[in-house]
C-alpha positions in Angstrom: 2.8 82.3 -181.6 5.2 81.0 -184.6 3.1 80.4 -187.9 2.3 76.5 -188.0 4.9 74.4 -190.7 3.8 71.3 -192.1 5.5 68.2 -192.3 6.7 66.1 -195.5 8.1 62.7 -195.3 9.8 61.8 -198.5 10.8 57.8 -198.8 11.8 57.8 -195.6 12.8 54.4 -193.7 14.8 53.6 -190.4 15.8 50.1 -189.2 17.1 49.1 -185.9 19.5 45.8 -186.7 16.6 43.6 -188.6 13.5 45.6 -188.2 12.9 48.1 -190.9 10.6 50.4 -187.7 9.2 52.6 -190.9 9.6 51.3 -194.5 9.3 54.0 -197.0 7.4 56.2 -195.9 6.1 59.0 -197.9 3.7 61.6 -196.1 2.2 65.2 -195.9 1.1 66.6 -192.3 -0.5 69.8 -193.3 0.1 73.4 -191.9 -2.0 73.5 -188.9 -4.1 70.1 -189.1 -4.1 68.1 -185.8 -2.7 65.0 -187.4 -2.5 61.3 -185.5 -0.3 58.5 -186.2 -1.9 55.1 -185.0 -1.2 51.7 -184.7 -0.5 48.9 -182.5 3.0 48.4 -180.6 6.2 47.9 -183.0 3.8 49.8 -186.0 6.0 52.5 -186.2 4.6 55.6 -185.3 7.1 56.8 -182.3 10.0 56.2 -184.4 8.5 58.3 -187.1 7.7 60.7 -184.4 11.1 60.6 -183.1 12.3 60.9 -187.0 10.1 64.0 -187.3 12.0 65.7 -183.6 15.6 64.7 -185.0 15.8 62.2 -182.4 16.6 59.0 -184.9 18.4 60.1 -188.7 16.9 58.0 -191.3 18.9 55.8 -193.3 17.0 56.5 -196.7 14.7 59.7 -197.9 14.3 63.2 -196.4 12.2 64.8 -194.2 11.0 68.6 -194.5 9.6 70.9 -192.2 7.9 73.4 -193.8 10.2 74.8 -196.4 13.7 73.4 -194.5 14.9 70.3 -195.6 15.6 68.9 -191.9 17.0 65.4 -192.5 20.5 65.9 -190.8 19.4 69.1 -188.8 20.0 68.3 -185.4 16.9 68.1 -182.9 17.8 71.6 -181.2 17.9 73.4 -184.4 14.8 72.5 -185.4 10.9 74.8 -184.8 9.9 71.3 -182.9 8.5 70.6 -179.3 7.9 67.2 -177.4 5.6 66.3 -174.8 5.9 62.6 -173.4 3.7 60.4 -172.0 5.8 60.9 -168.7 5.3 64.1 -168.9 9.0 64.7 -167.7 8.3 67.2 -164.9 11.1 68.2 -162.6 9.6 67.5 -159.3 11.9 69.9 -157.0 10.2 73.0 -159.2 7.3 74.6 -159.0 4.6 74.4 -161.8 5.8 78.1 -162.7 9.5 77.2 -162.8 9.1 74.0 -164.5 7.1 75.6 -167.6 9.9 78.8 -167.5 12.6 76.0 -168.0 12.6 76.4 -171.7 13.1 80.3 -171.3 16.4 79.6 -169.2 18.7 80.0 -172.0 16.7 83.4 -173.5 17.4 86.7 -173.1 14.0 87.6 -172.3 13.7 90.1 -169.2 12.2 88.0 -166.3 9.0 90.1 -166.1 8.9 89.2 -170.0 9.1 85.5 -168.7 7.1 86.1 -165.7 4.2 87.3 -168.4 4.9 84.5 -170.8 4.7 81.5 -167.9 1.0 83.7 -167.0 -0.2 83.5 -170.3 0.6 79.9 -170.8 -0.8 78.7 -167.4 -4.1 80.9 -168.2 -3.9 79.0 -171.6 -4.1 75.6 -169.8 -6.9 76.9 -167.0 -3.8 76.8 -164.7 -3.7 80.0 -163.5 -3.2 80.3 -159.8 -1.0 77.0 -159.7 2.6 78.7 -160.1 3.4 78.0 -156.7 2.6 74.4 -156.7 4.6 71.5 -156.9 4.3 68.6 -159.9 3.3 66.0 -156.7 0.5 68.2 -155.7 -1.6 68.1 -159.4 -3.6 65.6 -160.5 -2.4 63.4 -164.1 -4.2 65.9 -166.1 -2.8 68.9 -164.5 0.4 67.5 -165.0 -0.4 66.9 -168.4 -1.6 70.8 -169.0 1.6 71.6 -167.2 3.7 69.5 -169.6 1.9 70.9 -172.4 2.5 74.8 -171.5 6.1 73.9 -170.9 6.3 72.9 -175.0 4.2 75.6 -176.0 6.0 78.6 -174.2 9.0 78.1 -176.3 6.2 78.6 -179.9 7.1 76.0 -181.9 6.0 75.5 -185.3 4.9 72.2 -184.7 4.3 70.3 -181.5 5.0 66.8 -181.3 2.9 64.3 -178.2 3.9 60.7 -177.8 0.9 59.1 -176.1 0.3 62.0 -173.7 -2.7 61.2 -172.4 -1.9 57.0 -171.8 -1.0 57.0 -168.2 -4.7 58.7 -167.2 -8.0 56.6 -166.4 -10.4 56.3 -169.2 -12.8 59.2 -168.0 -9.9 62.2 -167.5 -9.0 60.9 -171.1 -11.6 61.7 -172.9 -12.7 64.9 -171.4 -9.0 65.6 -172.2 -9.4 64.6 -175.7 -11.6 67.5 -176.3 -9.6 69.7 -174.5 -6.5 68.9 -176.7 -8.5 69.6 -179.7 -9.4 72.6 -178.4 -6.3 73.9 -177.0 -4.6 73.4 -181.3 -7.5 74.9 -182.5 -6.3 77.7 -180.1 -2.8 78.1 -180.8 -3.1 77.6 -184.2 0.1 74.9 -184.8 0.3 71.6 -186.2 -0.1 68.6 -184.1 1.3 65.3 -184.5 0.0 63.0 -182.3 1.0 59.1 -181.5 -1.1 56.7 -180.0 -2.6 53.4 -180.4 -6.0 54.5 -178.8 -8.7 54.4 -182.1 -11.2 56.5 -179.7 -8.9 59.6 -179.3 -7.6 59.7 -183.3 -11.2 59.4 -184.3 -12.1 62.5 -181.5 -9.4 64.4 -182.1 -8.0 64.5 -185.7 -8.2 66.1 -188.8 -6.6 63.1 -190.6 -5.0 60.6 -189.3 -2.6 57.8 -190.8 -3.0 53.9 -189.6 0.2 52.3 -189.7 1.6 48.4 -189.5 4.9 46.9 -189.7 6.4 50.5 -190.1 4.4 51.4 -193.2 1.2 53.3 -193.8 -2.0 51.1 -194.5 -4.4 54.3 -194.8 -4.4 58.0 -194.6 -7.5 59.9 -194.7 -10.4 62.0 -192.2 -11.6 59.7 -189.5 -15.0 59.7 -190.9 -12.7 58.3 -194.4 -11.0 55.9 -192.8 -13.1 54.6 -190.5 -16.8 54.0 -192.9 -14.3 52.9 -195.9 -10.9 51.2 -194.6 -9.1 49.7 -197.3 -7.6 46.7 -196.0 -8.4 43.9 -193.2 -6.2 45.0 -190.6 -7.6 49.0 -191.1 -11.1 47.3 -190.6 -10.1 45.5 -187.9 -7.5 47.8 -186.0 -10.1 50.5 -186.3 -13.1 49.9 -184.2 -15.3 46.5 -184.5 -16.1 45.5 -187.8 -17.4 42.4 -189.3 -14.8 40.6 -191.5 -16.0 37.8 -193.7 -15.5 35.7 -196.7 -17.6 35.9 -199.7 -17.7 35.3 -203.4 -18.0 37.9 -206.0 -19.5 38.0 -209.3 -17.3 40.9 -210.4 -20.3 42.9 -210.9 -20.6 44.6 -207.9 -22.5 41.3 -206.0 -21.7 38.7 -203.7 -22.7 35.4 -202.4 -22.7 35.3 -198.2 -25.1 33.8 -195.7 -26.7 31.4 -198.5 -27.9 34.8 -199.8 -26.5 37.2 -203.2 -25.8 41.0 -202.1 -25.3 44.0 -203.6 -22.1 45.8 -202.8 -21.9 49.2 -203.4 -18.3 50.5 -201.4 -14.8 49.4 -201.9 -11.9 47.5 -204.2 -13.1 47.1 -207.5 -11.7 42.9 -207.9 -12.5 40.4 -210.3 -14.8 37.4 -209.5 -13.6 35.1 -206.9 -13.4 34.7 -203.4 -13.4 38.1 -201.1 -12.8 39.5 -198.2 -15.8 42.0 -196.8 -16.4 44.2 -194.2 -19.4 45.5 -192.3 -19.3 48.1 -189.0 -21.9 46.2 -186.3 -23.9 49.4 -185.9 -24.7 49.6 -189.6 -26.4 46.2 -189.3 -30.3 45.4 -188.8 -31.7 42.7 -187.0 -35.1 41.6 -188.2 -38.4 39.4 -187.7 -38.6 37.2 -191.4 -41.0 38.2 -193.5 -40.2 41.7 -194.5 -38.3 43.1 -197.4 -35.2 40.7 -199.1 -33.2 43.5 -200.8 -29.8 42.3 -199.2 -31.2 40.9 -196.6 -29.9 36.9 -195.3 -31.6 34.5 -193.0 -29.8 33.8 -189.6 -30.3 32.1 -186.3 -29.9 34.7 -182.8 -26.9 33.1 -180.8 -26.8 36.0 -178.0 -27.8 38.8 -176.9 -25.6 41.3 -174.4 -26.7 44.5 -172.4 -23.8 46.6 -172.9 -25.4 49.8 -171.7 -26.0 52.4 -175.2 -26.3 50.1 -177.2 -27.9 45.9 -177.2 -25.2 43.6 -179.4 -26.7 41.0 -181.1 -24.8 38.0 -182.1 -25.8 36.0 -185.2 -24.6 32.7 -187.3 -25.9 33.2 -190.7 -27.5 30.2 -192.6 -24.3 29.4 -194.3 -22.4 29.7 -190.7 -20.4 32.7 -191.0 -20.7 34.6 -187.3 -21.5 37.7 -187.4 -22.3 41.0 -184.4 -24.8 43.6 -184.4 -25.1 46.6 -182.5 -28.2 48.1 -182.1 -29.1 51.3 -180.0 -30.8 51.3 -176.9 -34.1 52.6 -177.3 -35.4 51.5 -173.7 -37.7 48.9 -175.4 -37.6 45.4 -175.8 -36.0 43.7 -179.1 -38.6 42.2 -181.0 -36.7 38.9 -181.5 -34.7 36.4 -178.6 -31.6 34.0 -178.3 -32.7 31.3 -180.6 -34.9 32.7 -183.0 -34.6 33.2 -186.9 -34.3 36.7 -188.1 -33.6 38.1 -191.4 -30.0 40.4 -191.4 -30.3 43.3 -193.3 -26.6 44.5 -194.7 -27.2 47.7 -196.6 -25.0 47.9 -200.1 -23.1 51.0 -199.1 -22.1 49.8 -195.5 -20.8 46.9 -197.1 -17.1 47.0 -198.3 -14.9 44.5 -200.6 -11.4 44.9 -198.9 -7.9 44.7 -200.8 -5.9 41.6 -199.1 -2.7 43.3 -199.5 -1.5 46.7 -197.4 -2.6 49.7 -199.2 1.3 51.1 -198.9 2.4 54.4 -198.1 -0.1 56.9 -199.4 0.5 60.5 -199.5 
C-alpha cells in the first residue's frame, strides 16, 4: 500500500457567485489520522472535500498533499481516491469487475489483477462475491464494494463523502466500526464528510466542525465535544444546555437564582455569558444535601427514553434546563412537580465565546 500523505490547507477559500462555500481556511490532516469534516448542509465540508480531490480550484491559498503543492494539479494526477455516498457502482459488472475498473488502464498482468481484486475483496470480508452483481448485495456490501474499488488503486489518501448516509441507522453503526477498522488496516489517511455527530465522534482521530464555510473547532472528539468553544459547537455537537448567565470575572456566575463556580472555558470579563452544560453531566437531587454549585428547581417532565431517564427542569430563576440520567432499573427518587436541588459540577460547566472560533490549525 502507498505510504499515507497528509493534507495542508493554506488560506484557502472558494465561492460559488455569492457564497464564499469555505472562507479561509487554514488546516493540517495528519499522515495517517482518520480525520472528519462535520457540519450541517451549505457548512462547507464537501467543497473542501472536493477542493482536497481537485474537483473545485480555489480562488485564494494553496493546498498541499504531503510534500506536493497540488493547487492547480489536476484530479487525475494527484495520490487521491473518492468514494461517494452513491457508491457509483456499474450495475452491468460483476462485484469483481467493478473493483478491477481502476486497474483497466495498468499494465498489470491479469493474474496480477486477478490477485489484487482477491486481496481487496478478502480485505472487505467479500471474498466469494466476485461473481455477483451490485443488485444482488445489500447497502453495506455495496458500500465494502465501493470502498475496495478506491483502495485497489493505493492511494495516499482516501477521500468518503457521506458513505454510509443512504443505510438504516443500525448497518450504520456497525459500519462505523468497521471503517475505523478497515484505516487502521491499510494504514492511509482518511478524510471523512458528514453531518452525522455520532459517526465523527466513533470514528475519528480529530475531527474539524465547520459553519458558513469556515472552521469553528478542530480537536479529538473527546476535545471538542467536553469543551466546544462556541454556541453553535455546543449545540451542533450532541445535546447541551445553552444558557445565559452573569459573570463575576472571577471564574463565577450568577444562574438559577444561585452563584457557581466555573472551572472550563473563555476567560471574559464580567458581564452577561453564555454557558454550556452536556445533560449527562447533570445531577438531579432531593433538597437538602450539599450547595456547592448546586440551584433549586421545579421537575417539569420526566421521559423514558430507554438507557438513559431525561429529566426536564425550570430552574428558580426560569431558565429550562435537561438532564440525562442513566438507567439504573430503579425508580428516581423525585417526580413531575417536585422541587429538587441541580447539581452543575464547575468543570462540566463551560463559559462559551459568542463569536466563531475561526479557522484553527
Amino acid at each position: 500500500m502507498t505510504q499515507a500523505c497528509g493534507v495542508v490547507f493554506e488560506g484557502v477559500s472558494k465561492a460559488f457567485n455569492d457564497v464564499r462555500a469555505v472562507d479561509g481556511v487554514s488546516l493540517d490532516v495528519r499522515q495517517g489520522e482518520f480525520f472528519s469534516l462535520l457540519g450541517p448542509s451549505g457548512g462547507g465540508k464537501t467543497t473542501s472535500l472536493r477542493l482536497i480531490a481537485g474537483f473545485e480550484r480555489p480562488d485564494a491559498g494553496r493546498i498541499r498533499i504531503g510534500d506536493a503543492d497540488v493547487t492547480e494539479t489536476p484530479p487525475h494526477k494527484r495520490p487521491v481516491n473518492t468514494v461517494f455516498q452513491s457508491y457509483a457502482l456499474f450495475p452491468h459488472l460483476s462485484v469483481g469487475e467493478n473493483v478491477a475498473f481502476g486497474l483497466r488502464f495498468t499494465d498489470l498482468s491479469k493474474q496480477e489483477k486477478q490477485r489484487r481484486v482477491g486481496e481487496m475483496l478478502e480485505l472487505v470480508e467479500l471474498t466469494g462475491y466476485e461473481r455477483r452483481k451490485p443488485h444482488q448485495l445489500s447497502g453495506g456490501q455495496q458500500q465494502r464494494v465501493a470502498l475496495a474499488r478506491a483502495l485497489i488503486l493505493n492511494p495516499a489518501l482516501l477521500l468518503l463523502d457521506e458513505p454510509l448516509g443512504a443505510l438504516d441507522a443500525k448497518l450504520r453503526r456497525g459500519l462505523q466500526i468497521e471503517l475505523k477498522n478497515l484505516q487502521r488496516e491499510v494504514g492511509i489517511t482518511f478524510v471523512y464528510v458528514t453531518h452525522d455527530q455520532e459517526e465523527a465522534l466513533t470514528m475519528s482521530d480529530r475531527l474539524a466542525v465547520m459553519a458558513a464555510g469556515r472552521i469553528e473547532q478542530l480537536g479529538s472528539p473527546k476535545d471538542v465535544y467536553e469543551n466546544p468553544a462556541t454556541p453553535f459547537v455546543a449545540d451542533f455537537l450532541g445535546v447541551s444546555n445553552l444558557m445565559t448567565a452573569e459573570c463575576d470575572g472571577r471564574g463565577g456566575i450568577s444562574l438559577g437564582g444561585g452563584t457557581l463556580t466555573v472551572e472550563a472555558g473563555a476567560a471574559v470579563p464580567a458581564g452577561e455569558v453564555m454557558v454550556a452544560i452536556r445533560p449527562e453531566r447533570i445531577e438531579i437531587e432531593l433538597l437538602g444535601g450539599g450547595t456547592a454549585n448546586r440551584v433549586r428547581g421545579t421537575v417539569t417532565e420526566i421521559v423514558y427514553v430507554g438507557p438513559t431517564m431525561q429529566v426536564n427542569v425550570t430552574l428558580d430563576g426560569g431558565q429550562a434546563i435537561q438532564s440525562l440520567i442513566t438507567n439504573t432499573g430503579r425508580d428516581l427518587e423525585f417526580a413531575r412537580g417536585d422541587a429538587v436541588a441541580v447539581h452543575l459540577p464547575a468543570d462540566a460547566l463551560r463559559v462559551l465565546l459568542e463569536d466563531p472560533a475561526g479557522s484553527p490549525v
